[in-house]
N, C-alpha and C positions, 0 to 999 in steps of 0.2 A: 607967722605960723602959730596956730592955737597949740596951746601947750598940754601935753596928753596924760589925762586924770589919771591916776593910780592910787593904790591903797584906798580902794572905796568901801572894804568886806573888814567883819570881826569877829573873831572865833566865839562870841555868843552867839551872834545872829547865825551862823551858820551850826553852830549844835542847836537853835532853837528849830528853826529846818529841818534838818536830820531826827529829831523827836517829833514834828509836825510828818512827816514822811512824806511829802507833796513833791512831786516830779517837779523840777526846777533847774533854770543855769542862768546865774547870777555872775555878771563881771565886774571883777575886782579892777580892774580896767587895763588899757595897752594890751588887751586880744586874752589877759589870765581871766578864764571861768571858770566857775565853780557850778559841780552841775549833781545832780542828786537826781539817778532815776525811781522807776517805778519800785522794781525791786528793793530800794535800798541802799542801791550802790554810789556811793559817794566821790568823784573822780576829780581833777584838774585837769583841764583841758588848756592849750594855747594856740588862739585862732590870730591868723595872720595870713598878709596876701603876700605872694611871691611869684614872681614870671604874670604877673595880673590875673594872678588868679587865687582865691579864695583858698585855703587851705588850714588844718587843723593837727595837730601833735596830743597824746595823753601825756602828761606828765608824772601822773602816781595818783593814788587811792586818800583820799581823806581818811582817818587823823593820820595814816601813816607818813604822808608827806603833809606836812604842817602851813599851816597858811604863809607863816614868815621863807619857810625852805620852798614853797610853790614861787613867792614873788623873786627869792633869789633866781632859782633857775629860768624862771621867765625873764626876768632882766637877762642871762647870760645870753639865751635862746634870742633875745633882738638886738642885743650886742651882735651876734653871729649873723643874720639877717640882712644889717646894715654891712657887713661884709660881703655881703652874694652869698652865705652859706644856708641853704635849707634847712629847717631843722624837721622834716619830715623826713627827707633823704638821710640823715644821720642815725633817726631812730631808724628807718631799714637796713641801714647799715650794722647796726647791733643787732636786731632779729635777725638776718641773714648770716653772723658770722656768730653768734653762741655755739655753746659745746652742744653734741646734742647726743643723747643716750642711746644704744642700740636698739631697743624694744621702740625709741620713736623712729628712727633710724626705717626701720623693717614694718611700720606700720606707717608711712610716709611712701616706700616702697610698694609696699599692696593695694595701696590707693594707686596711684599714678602708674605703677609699672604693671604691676600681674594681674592686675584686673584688667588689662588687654590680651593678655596672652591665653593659649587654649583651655579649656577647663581641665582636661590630663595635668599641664602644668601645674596649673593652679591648685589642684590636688598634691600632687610630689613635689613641688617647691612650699607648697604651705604645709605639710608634716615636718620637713626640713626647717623650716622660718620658726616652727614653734621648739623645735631642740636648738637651735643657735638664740633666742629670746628666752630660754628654761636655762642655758650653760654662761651669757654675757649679756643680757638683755640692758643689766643695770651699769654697764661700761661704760667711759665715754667713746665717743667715735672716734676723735683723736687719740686716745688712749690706746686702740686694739694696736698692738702689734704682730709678726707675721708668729711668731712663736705662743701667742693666742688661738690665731687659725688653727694652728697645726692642733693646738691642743683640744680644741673645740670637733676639730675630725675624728683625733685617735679616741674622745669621749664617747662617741658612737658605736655602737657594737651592730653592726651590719653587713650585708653585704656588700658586691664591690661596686653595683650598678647604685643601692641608693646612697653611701659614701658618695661617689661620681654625684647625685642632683645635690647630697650637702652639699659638694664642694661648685657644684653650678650657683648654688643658692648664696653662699659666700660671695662669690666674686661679684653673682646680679647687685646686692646692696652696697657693697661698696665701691660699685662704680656709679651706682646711684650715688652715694655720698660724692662722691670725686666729680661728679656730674653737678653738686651742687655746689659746688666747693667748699663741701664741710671738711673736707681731708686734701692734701696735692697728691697724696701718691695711698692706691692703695695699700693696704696691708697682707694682699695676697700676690700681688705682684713678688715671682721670681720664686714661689713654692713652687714645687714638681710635685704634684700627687704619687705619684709613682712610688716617689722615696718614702712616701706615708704608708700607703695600703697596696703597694706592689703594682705590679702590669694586670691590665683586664686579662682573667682570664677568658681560656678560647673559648669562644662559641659554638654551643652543640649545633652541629651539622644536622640539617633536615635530611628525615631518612623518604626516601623511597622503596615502600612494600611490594615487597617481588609477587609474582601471577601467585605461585602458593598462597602466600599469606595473604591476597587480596583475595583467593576465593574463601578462607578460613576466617577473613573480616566479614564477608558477604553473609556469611551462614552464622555466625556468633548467637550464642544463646544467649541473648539479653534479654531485658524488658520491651518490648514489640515498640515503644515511640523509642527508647536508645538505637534498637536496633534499625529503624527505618530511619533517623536521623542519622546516623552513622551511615549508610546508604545514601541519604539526598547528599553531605558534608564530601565524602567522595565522588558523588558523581557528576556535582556541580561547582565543586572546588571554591565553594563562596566560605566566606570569614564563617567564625563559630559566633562570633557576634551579631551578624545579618540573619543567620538562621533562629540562634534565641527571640530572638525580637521581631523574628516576621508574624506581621498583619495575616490575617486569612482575607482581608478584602485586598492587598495585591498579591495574592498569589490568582492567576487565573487558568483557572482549568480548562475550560473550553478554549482558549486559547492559547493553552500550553506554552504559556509564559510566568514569570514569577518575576514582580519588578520590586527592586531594591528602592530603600529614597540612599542619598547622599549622605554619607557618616566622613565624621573626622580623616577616615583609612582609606575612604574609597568615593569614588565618582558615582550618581545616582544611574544604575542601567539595568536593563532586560534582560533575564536568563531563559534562554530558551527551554521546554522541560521535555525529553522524552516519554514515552508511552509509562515505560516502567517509573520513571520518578511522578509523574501525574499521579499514578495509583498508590504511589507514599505517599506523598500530600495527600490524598483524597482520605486515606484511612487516618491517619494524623489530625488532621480536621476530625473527622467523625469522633475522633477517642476525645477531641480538645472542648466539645460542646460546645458549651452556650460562652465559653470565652472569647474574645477578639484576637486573640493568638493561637497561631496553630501548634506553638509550645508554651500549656502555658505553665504557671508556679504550680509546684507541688507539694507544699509546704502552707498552712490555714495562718503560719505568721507573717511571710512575704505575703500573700493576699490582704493580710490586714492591713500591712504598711500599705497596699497600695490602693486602696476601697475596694476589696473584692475581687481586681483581677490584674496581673501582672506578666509577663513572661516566666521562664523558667529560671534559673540564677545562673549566672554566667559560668558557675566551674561544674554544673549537672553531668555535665556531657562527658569533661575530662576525668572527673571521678568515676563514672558510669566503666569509660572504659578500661581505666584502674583497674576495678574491682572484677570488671571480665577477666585483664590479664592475672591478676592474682588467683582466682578464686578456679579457673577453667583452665588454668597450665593450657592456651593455646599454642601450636608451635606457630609462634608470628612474634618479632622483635616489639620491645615496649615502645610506645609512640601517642605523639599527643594530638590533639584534631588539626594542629594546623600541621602537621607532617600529611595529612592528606589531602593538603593542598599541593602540598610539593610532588605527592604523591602521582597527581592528577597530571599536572604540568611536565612531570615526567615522561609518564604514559603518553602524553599528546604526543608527545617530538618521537616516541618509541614506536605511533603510530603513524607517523610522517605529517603530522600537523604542522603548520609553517609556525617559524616562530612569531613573527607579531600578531598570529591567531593565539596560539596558545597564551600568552602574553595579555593579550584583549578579555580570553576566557577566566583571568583571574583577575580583571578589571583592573590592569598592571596599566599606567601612562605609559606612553611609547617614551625613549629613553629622546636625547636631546631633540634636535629640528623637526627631525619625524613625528616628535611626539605633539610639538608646537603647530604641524602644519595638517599632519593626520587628524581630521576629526572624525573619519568612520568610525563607526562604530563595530562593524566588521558582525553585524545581527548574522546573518544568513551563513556565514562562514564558520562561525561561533557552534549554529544550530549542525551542520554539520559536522564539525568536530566534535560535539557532546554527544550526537546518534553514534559516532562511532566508537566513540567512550565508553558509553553506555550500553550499546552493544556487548562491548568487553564485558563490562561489569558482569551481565546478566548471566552469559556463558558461563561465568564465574563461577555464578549463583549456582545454574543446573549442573556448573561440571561437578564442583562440590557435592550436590545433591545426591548425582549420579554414582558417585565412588560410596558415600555411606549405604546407599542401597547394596551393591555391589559388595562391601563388605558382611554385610549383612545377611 
Protein backbone atom coordinates (compact mmCIF):
# COMPACT_ATOMS: atom_id res chain seq x y z
CA UNK A 1 0.00 0.00 0.00
CA UNK A 2 1.52 3.49 -1.16
CA UNK A 3 2.03 5.53 1.52
CA UNK A 4 0.09 8.81 1.68
CA UNK A 5 2.18 12.30 1.25
CA UNK A 6 1.53 14.89 3.63
CA UNK A 7 2.97 18.09 4.78
CA UNK A 8 3.50 19.20 1.22
CA UNK A 9 2.60 23.34 1.81
CA UNK A 10 4.57 26.22 3.84
CA UNK A 11 3.33 29.19 5.27
CA UNK A 12 5.69 31.32 2.72
CA UNK A 13 4.25 29.72 -0.17
CA UNK A 14 0.95 30.27 0.97
CA UNK A 15 1.28 34.15 2.10
CA UNK A 16 3.09 34.34 -1.20
CA UNK A 17 -0.53 33.20 -2.88
CA UNK A 18 -2.49 35.23 -0.77
CA UNK A 19 -0.39 38.59 -1.89
CA UNK A 20 -0.51 37.08 -5.53
CA UNK A 21 -4.60 36.96 -5.05
CA UNK A 22 -5.04 34.12 -7.65
CA UNK A 23 -8.09 31.75 -7.09
CA UNK A 24 -6.26 28.56 -6.13
CA UNK A 25 -6.66 24.98 -3.94
CA UNK A 26 -3.48 23.64 -3.20
CA UNK A 27 -3.24 20.13 -1.20
CA UNK A 28 -1.10 19.80 1.61
CA UNK A 29 -1.97 16.28 1.07
CA UNK A 30 -4.41 13.20 2.68
CA UNK A 31 -7.55 15.23 1.35
CA UNK A 32 -6.05 18.87 3.57
CA UNK A 33 -6.49 21.84 0.92
CA UNK A 34 -5.74 24.96 1.11
CA UNK A 35 -8.00 27.00 -1.17
CA UNK A 36 -7.95 30.88 -1.76
CA UNK A 37 -10.92 32.15 -3.66
CA UNK A 38 -11.66 35.01 -5.96
CA UNK A 39 -12.55 37.35 -3.36
CA UNK A 40 -9.76 36.83 -1.06
CA UNK A 41 -11.03 34.35 1.18
CA UNK A 42 -8.57 32.06 2.44
CA UNK A 43 -10.24 28.67 3.84
CA UNK A 44 -9.12 24.91 4.73
CA UNK A 45 -10.96 22.55 3.25
CA UNK A 46 -10.86 18.39 4.09
CA UNK A 47 -11.75 16.33 1.16
CA UNK A 48 -12.34 12.58 1.74
CA UNK A 49 -14.54 9.68 0.41
CA UNK A 50 -17.04 8.03 2.77
CA UNK A 51 -19.99 5.52 2.03
CA UNK A 52 -18.02 5.87 -1.85
CA UNK A 53 -18.65 8.88 -2.18
CA UNK A 54 -16.76 11.86 -2.62
CA UNK A 55 -17.25 14.38 0.19
CA UNK A 56 -15.72 17.79 1.68
CA UNK A 57 -15.67 19.51 5.45
CA UNK A 58 -14.28 23.53 5.91
CA UNK A 59 -12.12 23.47 8.69
CA UNK A 60 -11.42 27.31 9.33
CA UNK A 61 -10.24 30.51 7.62
CA UNK A 62 -6.39 31.03 6.89
CA UNK A 63 -4.13 32.70 9.17
CA UNK A 64 -6.83 32.13 11.70
CA UNK A 65 -6.56 28.41 11.80
CA UNK A 66 -2.76 28.06 11.14
CA UNK A 67 -1.14 25.53 8.81
CA UNK A 68 0.26 23.38 11.76
CA UNK A 69 -3.37 23.54 13.69
CA UNK A 70 -5.27 22.77 9.88
CA UNK A 71 -2.78 19.43 9.78
CA UNK A 72 -3.68 18.65 13.32
CA UNK A 73 -7.27 18.57 13.07
CA UNK A 74 -7.14 16.88 9.76
CA UNK A 75 -5.21 14.05 11.18
CA UNK A 76 -7.87 13.84 14.02
CA UNK A 77 -10.75 14.19 11.29
CA UNK A 78 -9.20 10.54 9.40
CA UNK A 79 -8.37 9.17 12.59
CA UNK A 80 -12.40 9.40 13.02
CA UNK A 81 -13.08 8.23 9.45
CA UNK A 82 -11.07 5.16 9.78
CA UNK A 83 -13.64 4.61 12.57
CA UNK A 84 -16.96 4.78 10.43
CA UNK A 85 -17.35 8.47 11.85
CA UNK A 86 -18.15 11.23 9.10
CA UNK A 87 -16.77 14.22 9.70
CA UNK A 88 -19.41 16.06 7.65
CA UNK A 89 -22.18 14.72 9.74
CA UNK A 90 -20.23 16.03 12.87
CA UNK A 91 -19.90 19.48 11.52
CA UNK A 92 -24.03 19.41 11.06
CA UNK A 93 -24.19 18.17 14.08
CA UNK A 94 -22.62 21.48 15.67
CA UNK A 95 -24.59 23.87 13.15
CA UNK A 96 -27.78 22.30 14.00
CA UNK A 97 -27.29 22.28 17.86
CA UNK A 98 -25.56 26.06 18.48
CA UNK A 99 -27.43 28.49 20.65
CA UNK A 100 -29.29 30.63 18.48
CA UNK A 101 -30.47 34.21 19.19
CA UNK A 102 -34.13 35.33 19.09
CA UNK A 103 -34.00 38.13 16.26
CA UNK A 104 -32.46 34.77 14.17
CA UNK A 105 -34.80 32.68 15.89
CA UNK A 106 -37.96 34.99 14.40
CA UNK A 107 -36.18 35.75 11.15
CA UNK A 108 -35.68 31.91 10.48
CA UNK A 109 -39.55 31.92 11.30
CA UNK A 110 -40.62 34.49 8.52
CA UNK A 111 -38.87 32.68 5.97
CA UNK A 112 -40.17 29.16 6.45
CA UNK A 113 -43.39 29.78 8.61
CA UNK A 114 -45.31 33.13 7.73
CA UNK A 115 -44.46 33.59 4.43
CA UNK A 116 -47.18 30.76 3.98
CA UNK A 117 -49.70 32.17 5.88
CA UNK A 118 -52.33 34.83 4.90
CA UNK A 119 -51.25 38.31 4.27
CA UNK A 120 -53.68 39.73 7.38
CA UNK A 121 -51.39 37.48 9.26
CA UNK A 122 -48.47 38.29 8.11
CA UNK A 123 -49.30 41.88 8.69
CA UNK A 124 -50.37 41.32 12.84
CA UNK A 125 -47.89 38.63 13.39
CA UNK A 126 -45.09 40.88 11.88
CA UNK A 127 -45.87 44.21 14.02
CA UNK A 128 -45.91 41.61 16.89
CA UNK A 129 -42.41 39.79 15.55
CA UNK A 130 -40.79 43.29 15.52
CA UNK A 131 -41.83 44.16 19.53
CA UNK A 132 -40.69 40.78 20.74
CA UNK A 133 -37.15 41.25 18.34
CA UNK A 134 -37.06 45.48 19.88
CA UNK A 135 -37.75 43.76 23.77
CA UNK A 136 -35.34 40.06 23.42
CA UNK A 137 -34.20 39.91 20.04
CA UNK A 138 -30.55 39.70 21.44
CA UNK A 139 -31.45 36.43 23.86
CA UNK A 140 -30.55 33.23 23.55
CA UNK A 141 -33.25 30.93 22.66
CA UNK A 142 -32.36 28.54 25.30
CA UNK A 143 -32.07 31.34 27.56
CA UNK A 144 -35.91 32.64 27.34
CA UNK A 145 -37.62 31.65 30.26
CA UNK A 146 -41.48 31.54 30.78
CA UNK A 147 -41.11 34.79 33.20
CA UNK A 148 -39.49 36.44 30.00
CA UNK A 149 -42.68 35.80 28.17
CA UNK A 150 -44.71 37.18 30.56
CA UNK A 151 -42.48 40.06 30.73
CA UNK A 152 -42.23 40.76 27.14
CA UNK A 153 -46.59 40.83 27.17
CA UNK A 154 -47.15 42.98 30.24
CA UNK A 155 -44.22 45.30 27.99
CA UNK A 156 -46.96 46.08 25.60
CA UNK A 157 -49.42 48.56 26.13
CA UNK A 158 -52.34 47.38 23.92
CA UNK A 159 -55.40 46.19 23.51
CA UNK A 160 -56.71 42.78 24.56
CA UNK A 161 -57.13 41.48 20.73
CA UNK A 162 -53.40 42.53 19.72
CA UNK A 163 -51.92 41.36 23.21
CA UNK A 164 -53.91 37.84 21.97
CA UNK A 165 -51.68 37.98 18.15
CA UNK A 166 -48.47 38.90 20.65
CA UNK A 167 -49.09 36.05 22.57
CA UNK A 168 -50.09 33.97 19.20
CA UNK A 169 -46.83 35.28 17.87
CA UNK A 170 -44.88 33.98 20.93
CA UNK A 171 -45.83 30.55 20.91
CA UNK A 172 -45.63 30.36 16.56
CA UNK A 173 -41.65 30.94 17.14
CA UNK A 174 -41.05 28.80 19.70
CA UNK A 175 -42.68 26.02 18.54
CA UNK A 176 -40.74 26.78 15.51
CA UNK A 177 -37.63 26.50 17.79
CA UNK A 178 -38.96 23.10 19.59
CA UNK A 179 -39.70 22.09 16.04
CA UNK A 180 -36.10 22.43 15.45
CA UNK A 181 -34.87 21.27 18.38
CA UNK A 182 -33.20 24.50 19.35
CA UNK A 183 -35.21 24.25 22.78
CA UNK A 184 -37.26 20.66 24.27
CA UNK A 185 -39.81 22.48 25.85
CA UNK A 186 -41.16 25.70 25.09
CA UNK A 187 -40.97 28.60 27.32
CA UNK A 188 -44.62 29.56 26.98
CA UNK A 189 -45.87 26.25 27.77
CA UNK A 190 -48.29 26.40 31.01
CA UNK A 191 -48.78 30.42 30.87
CA UNK A 192 -52.49 31.29 31.06
CA UNK A 193 -52.90 34.58 29.23
CA UNK A 194 -55.74 35.34 31.21
CA UNK A 195 -53.69 35.77 34.39
CA UNK A 196 -51.69 38.41 32.27
CA UNK A 197 -54.10 40.68 30.71
CA UNK A 198 -57.50 39.32 31.99
CA UNK A 199 -60.51 37.39 30.14
CA UNK A 200 -61.45 38.83 26.52
CA UNK A 201 -63.68 41.22 26.89
CA UNK A 202 -67.46 40.82 25.48
CA UNK A 203 -68.17 41.30 22.17
CA UNK A 204 -70.24 44.20 20.91
CA UNK A 205 -73.31 42.64 19.67
CA UNK A 206 -74.46 43.52 16.10
CA UNK A 207 -77.25 45.96 16.27
CA UNK A 208 -80.23 45.68 14.18
CA UNK A 209 -81.88 49.18 13.04
CA UNK A 210 -85.60 49.11 13.61
CA UNK A 211 -88.19 50.35 10.49
CA UNK A 212 -87.74 54.03 12.29
CA UNK A 213 -84.29 54.25 12.18
CA UNK A 214 -83.93 52.50 8.71
CA UNK A 215 -86.26 55.22 7.19
CA UNK A 216 -84.07 58.02 9.05
CA UNK A 217 -80.86 56.07 7.45
CA UNK A 218 -82.51 56.14 4.22
CA UNK A 219 -83.11 59.91 4.19
CA UNK A 220 -79.70 61.22 6.13
CA UNK A 221 -78.23 64.40 4.91
CA UNK A 222 -74.98 63.28 3.87
CA UNK A 223 -72.69 63.87 0.94
CA UNK A 224 -74.94 62.28 -2.05
CA UNK A 225 -71.91 59.28 -2.83
CA UNK A 226 -72.12 58.59 1.41
CA UNK A 227 -75.56 58.75 1.25
CA UNK A 228 -76.17 56.28 -1.82
CA UNK A 229 -73.31 54.13 -0.57
CA UNK A 230 -74.87 53.81 2.76
CA UNK A 231 -78.11 52.84 0.56
CA UNK A 232 -76.37 50.12 -1.73
CA UNK A 233 -74.27 48.63 1.99
CA UNK A 234 -77.97 48.06 3.32
CA UNK A 235 -79.61 47.04 0.64
CA UNK A 236 -77.18 44.46 -0.59
CA UNK A 237 -75.78 43.57 2.61
CA UNK A 238 -72.11 42.99 0.94
CA UNK A 239 -68.81 43.79 3.00
CA UNK A 240 -67.78 47.53 3.28
CA UNK A 241 -64.65 46.20 1.62
CA UNK A 242 -66.35 44.85 -1.68
CA UNK A 243 -68.10 47.88 -2.12
CA UNK A 244 -64.70 50.23 -1.62
CA UNK A 245 -63.12 48.46 -4.19
CA UNK A 246 -65.76 47.72 -6.67
CA UNK A 247 -64.71 47.93 -10.36
CA UNK A 248 -67.31 49.91 -12.57
CA UNK A 249 -66.58 47.14 -15.35
CA UNK A 250 -68.36 44.42 -12.88
CA UNK A 251 -71.01 46.11 -11.82
CA UNK A 252 -73.58 45.53 -14.77
CA UNK A 253 -76.43 47.56 -15.23
CA UNK A 254 -78.21 46.41 -17.98
CA UNK A 255 -78.22 43.36 -16.50
CA UNK A 256 -78.80 44.35 -12.97
CA UNK A 257 -76.14 42.36 -11.47
CA UNK A 258 -73.04 43.53 -9.58
CA UNK A 259 -70.30 40.65 -9.59
CA UNK A 260 -67.97 40.39 -6.77
CA UNK A 261 -64.14 38.55 -7.55
CA UNK A 262 -63.22 36.31 -4.51
CA UNK A 263 -61.50 38.08 -1.23
CA UNK A 264 -59.91 36.53 1.75
CA UNK A 265 -63.82 36.88 3.51
CA UNK A 266 -65.84 35.86 1.03
CA UNK A 267 -66.51 33.37 -2.05
CA UNK A 268 -66.47 35.11 -5.65
CA UNK A 269 -70.69 35.71 -6.54
CA UNK A 270 -73.55 37.65 -8.18
CA UNK A 271 -75.49 40.23 -6.53
CA UNK A 272 -78.55 40.66 -8.06
CA UNK A 273 -79.50 44.74 -8.06
CA UNK A 274 -82.93 46.13 -7.99
CA UNK A 275 -84.54 48.99 -9.95
CA UNK A 276 -83.77 51.47 -7.16
CA UNK A 277 -80.03 50.17 -6.29
CA UNK A 278 -79.19 50.32 -10.37
CA UNK A 279 -80.03 53.93 -10.24
CA UNK A 280 -77.32 54.40 -7.17
CA UNK A 281 -74.89 52.75 -9.02
CA UNK A 282 -75.76 54.59 -12.13
CA UNK A 283 -75.42 58.08 -10.38
CA UNK A 284 -72.17 56.86 -8.36
CA UNK A 285 -70.58 56.03 -11.64
CA UNK A 286 -71.43 59.34 -13.15
CA UNK A 287 -69.99 61.46 -9.93
CA UNK A 288 -66.82 58.77 -10.15
CA UNK A 289 -65.76 59.81 -13.77
CA UNK A 290 -62.92 58.98 -15.72
CA UNK A 291 -61.81 56.55 -12.62
CA UNK A 292 -62.18 52.71 -12.78
CA UNK A 293 -64.03 52.63 -9.41
CA UNK A 294 -67.18 53.55 -8.80
CA UNK A 295 -65.80 54.85 -5.26
CA UNK A 296 -62.96 56.28 -5.88
CA UNK A 297 -59.99 58.11 -3.51
CA UNK A 298 -60.74 61.50 -2.38
CA UNK A 299 -57.71 62.58 -1.25
CA UNK A 300 -54.67 63.93 -4.32
CA UNK A 301 -52.35 61.85 -1.67
CA UNK A 302 -53.87 58.38 -1.82
CA UNK A 303 -54.02 58.99 -5.77
CA UNK A 304 -50.55 59.62 -5.67
CA UNK A 305 -49.67 56.59 -3.87
CA UNK A 306 -51.55 54.92 -6.37
CA UNK A 307 -50.54 56.52 -10.03
CA UNK A 308 -53.58 58.55 -10.17
CA UNK A 309 -56.34 56.51 -9.28
CA UNK A 310 -57.29 54.25 -6.37
CA UNK A 311 -60.47 53.40 -4.42
CA UNK A 312 -61.63 55.33 -1.66
CA UNK A 313 -59.89 54.42 1.90
CA UNK A 314 -61.23 51.88 3.71
CA UNK A 315 -62.57 53.94 7.03
CA UNK A 316 -64.53 56.86 4.50
CA UNK A 317 -67.65 55.28 4.95
CA UNK A 318 -67.30 54.50 8.91
CA UNK A 319 -66.17 58.01 9.61
CA UNK A 320 -68.82 59.52 7.09
CA UNK A 321 -71.32 57.98 9.26
CA UNK A 322 -69.72 59.21 12.53
CA UNK A 323 -69.74 62.60 11.66
CA UNK A 324 -73.65 62.17 10.45
CA UNK A 325 -74.44 60.84 13.87
CA UNK A 326 -72.48 63.58 15.62
CA UNK A 327 -73.17 66.44 13.88
CA UNK A 328 -77.28 65.72 12.88
CA UNK A 329 -78.39 64.45 16.47
CA UNK A 330 -80.38 61.68 14.26
CA UNK A 331 -82.74 59.66 16.48
CA UNK A 332 -81.06 56.22 15.25
CA UNK A 333 -78.59 54.16 17.77
CA UNK A 334 -74.73 54.70 16.72
CA UNK A 335 -73.74 51.80 14.29
CA UNK A 336 -70.96 50.91 12.24
CA UNK A 337 -71.41 49.63 8.35
CA UNK A 338 -71.14 46.17 9.10
CA UNK A 339 -74.22 46.40 11.58
CA UNK A 340 -76.01 46.76 8.43
CA UNK A 341 -75.23 43.82 7.42
CA UNK A 342 -76.60 42.29 10.24
CA UNK A 343 -79.15 44.67 9.69
CA UNK A 344 -80.19 43.07 6.42
CA UNK A 345 -80.09 39.48 7.38
CA UNK A 346 -82.35 40.43 10.05
CA UNK A 347 -84.85 42.07 7.98
CA UNK A 348 -84.74 38.91 5.64
CA UNK A 349 -86.04 36.38 8.30
CA UNK A 350 -88.46 39.40 9.55
CA UNK A 351 -89.67 39.14 6.03
CA UNK A 352 -89.96 35.35 5.92
CA UNK A 353 -86.95 34.82 3.85
CA UNK A 354 -85.79 31.19 4.41
CA UNK A 355 -82.70 30.94 6.24
CA UNK A 356 -80.09 29.46 3.88
CA UNK A 357 -81.44 32.12 1.53
CA UNK A 358 -80.83 34.74 3.77
CA UNK A 359 -77.49 33.17 4.59
CA UNK A 360 -76.44 32.73 0.72
CA UNK A 361 -77.53 36.77 0.44
CA UNK A 362 -74.56 37.51 2.76
CA UNK A 363 -72.43 35.05 0.83
CA UNK A 364 -72.32 33.13 4.34
CA UNK A 365 -70.98 28.98 3.39
CA UNK A 366 -73.79 26.87 4.39
CA UNK A 367 -72.66 25.62 7.87
CA UNK A 368 -71.45 21.76 7.99
CA UNK A 369 -72.63 18.80 5.14
CA UNK A 370 -74.90 21.19 3.74
CA UNK A 371 -72.56 23.50 3.21
CA UNK A 372 -70.02 20.76 1.66
CA UNK A 373 -72.70 19.28 -0.65
CA UNK A 374 -74.92 22.48 -1.41
CA UNK A 375 -73.36 24.13 -4.36
CA UNK A 376 -76.47 26.45 -5.40
CA UNK A 377 -75.91 29.29 -5.54
CA UNK A 378 -79.58 30.04 -4.63
CA UNK A 379 -79.20 33.34 -7.87
CA UNK A 380 -82.89 33.52 -8.43
CA UNK A 381 -83.94 33.14 -4.70
CA UNK A 382 -81.43 35.59 -3.62
CA UNK A 383 -82.97 38.18 -6.44
CA UNK A 384 -86.21 37.69 -4.92
CA UNK A 385 -85.34 38.08 -1.44
CA UNK A 386 -83.36 41.49 -2.32
CA UNK A 387 -86.87 42.86 -4.38
CA UNK A 388 -88.42 42.27 -1.35
CA UNK A 389 -85.80 44.01 0.75
CA UNK A 390 -85.65 46.57 -1.26
CA UNK A 391 -89.06 47.10 -1.63
CA UNK A 392 -88.79 47.73 2.21
CA UNK A 393 -86.16 50.03 1.94
CA UNK A 394 -87.81 52.28 -0.66
CA UNK A 395 -91.12 52.59 1.26
CA UNK A 396 -88.70 53.61 3.76
CA UNK A 397 -87.44 56.23 1.74
CA UNK A 398 -90.97 57.86 0.64
CA UNK A 399 -92.49 57.11 4.08
CA UNK A 400 -89.82 59.36 5.48
CA UNK A 401 -90.31 61.74 2.86
CA UNK A 402 -93.96 61.77 3.31
CA UNK A 403 -94.01 62.74 7.18
CA UNK A 404 -91.49 65.80 6.53
CA UNK A 405 -93.87 67.08 4.07
CA UNK A 406 -96.59 66.59 6.23
CA UNK A 407 -94.86 68.31 9.04
CA UNK A 408 -94.12 70.86 7.05
Amino acid sequence: MAKIQTNLLSDIQIRKWIRAGTPLAKSDGGGLTFTLSAAGAAVWVLRFRHGGRRQEVTLGRYPDLSLAAARLIATKKRLALVEGVNPADEVRKVKSHRDWTVRELIRDYKELVLSTLSESTQRSYGRNLKRIESGMGAMSVQSVAPLDIVAQIERVKAGWVELFTLWCALRGIFKHASGKKLIVVSPCAGIQLESIIGKRPEKRKRLMLTDDEIAVLMNAEMNLENLLSVRILLATGVRISELNNALKANVHLEEKRWYIPKTKTGNAIDIPLSKAVVEWFSTLIDIAGNSDYVLPARSRARMARHDGDASVSKDAMREAIDYWINQHSPKIRRFTPHDLRSTMKSHLRKLGIPREVSEMCLNHKLPGIEGIYDQHTYYDERRIALEKWNNFLVDSLQKQTYLKHSVN
